[in-house]
C-alpha positions in Angstrom: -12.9 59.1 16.4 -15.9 57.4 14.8 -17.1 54.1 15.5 -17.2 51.8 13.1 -21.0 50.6 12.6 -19.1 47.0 11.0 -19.7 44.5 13.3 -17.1 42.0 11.9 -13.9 43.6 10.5 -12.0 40.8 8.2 -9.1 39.0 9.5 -6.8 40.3 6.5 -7.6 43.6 6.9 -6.9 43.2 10.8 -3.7 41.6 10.5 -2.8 44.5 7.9 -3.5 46.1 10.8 -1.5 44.6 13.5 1.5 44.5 11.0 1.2 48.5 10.6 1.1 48.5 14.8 4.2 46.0 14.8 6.3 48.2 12.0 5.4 51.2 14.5 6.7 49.9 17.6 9.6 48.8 16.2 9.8 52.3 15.6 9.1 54.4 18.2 9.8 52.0 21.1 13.8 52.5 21.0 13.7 56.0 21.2 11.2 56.2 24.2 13.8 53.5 25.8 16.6 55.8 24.8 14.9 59.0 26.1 14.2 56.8 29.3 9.9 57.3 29.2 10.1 53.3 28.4 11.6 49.9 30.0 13.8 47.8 27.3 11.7 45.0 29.0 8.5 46.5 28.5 9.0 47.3 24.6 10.3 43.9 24.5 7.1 42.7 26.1 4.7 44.6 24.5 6.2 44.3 20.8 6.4 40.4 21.4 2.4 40.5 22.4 1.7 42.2 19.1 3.5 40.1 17.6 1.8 36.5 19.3 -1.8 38.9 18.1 -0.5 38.5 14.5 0.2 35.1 15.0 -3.0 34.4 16.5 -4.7 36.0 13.9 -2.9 34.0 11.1 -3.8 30.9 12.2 -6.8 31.7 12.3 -7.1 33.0 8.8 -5.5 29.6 7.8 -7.9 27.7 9.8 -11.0 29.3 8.3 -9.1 29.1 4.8 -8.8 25.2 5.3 -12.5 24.7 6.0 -13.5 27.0 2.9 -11.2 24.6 0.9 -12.2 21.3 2.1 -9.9 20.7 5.1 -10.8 19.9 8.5 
C-alpha cells in the first residue's frame, strides 16, 4: 500500500474514517466470536476503543471549530 506523502490528514476525513472502521467491526466481530477466532470481551474491548478514538477525535474537531469562531 502507498504512503501517503500528506503530512496532516483532516480530522473530518479521519473520523469518516474511524466511523467506516466502527460500522466494520460491528460487523465482522460477531461472527469471528461465533466461529470462536474472537473473545466476546475482546470485540467488546476493541470496538469500545474505536469508538473512545471517535470521540477523541470529535472533540477535538469541536475544539479547533470553537477557536476558529471566537471561543476559547
Amino acid at each position: 500500500m502507498a504512503e501517503t506523502k500528506t503530512t496532516e490528514i483532516a480530522l473530518e476525513v479521519q473520523i469518516a474514517c474511524v466511523r467506516r472502521e466502527i460500522r466494520q467491526r460491528k460487523s465482522v466481530y460477531p461472527r469471528l466470536v461465533e466461529q470462536g477466532r474472537m473473545l466476546e470481551a475482546t470485540a467488546d474491548r476493541e470496538l469500545a476503543a474505536m469508538q473512545a478514538v471517535k470521540r477523541t477525535l470529535m472533540a477535538l474537531l469541536e475544539a479547533r471549530q470553537g477557536e476558529l469562531f471566537g471561543g476559547e
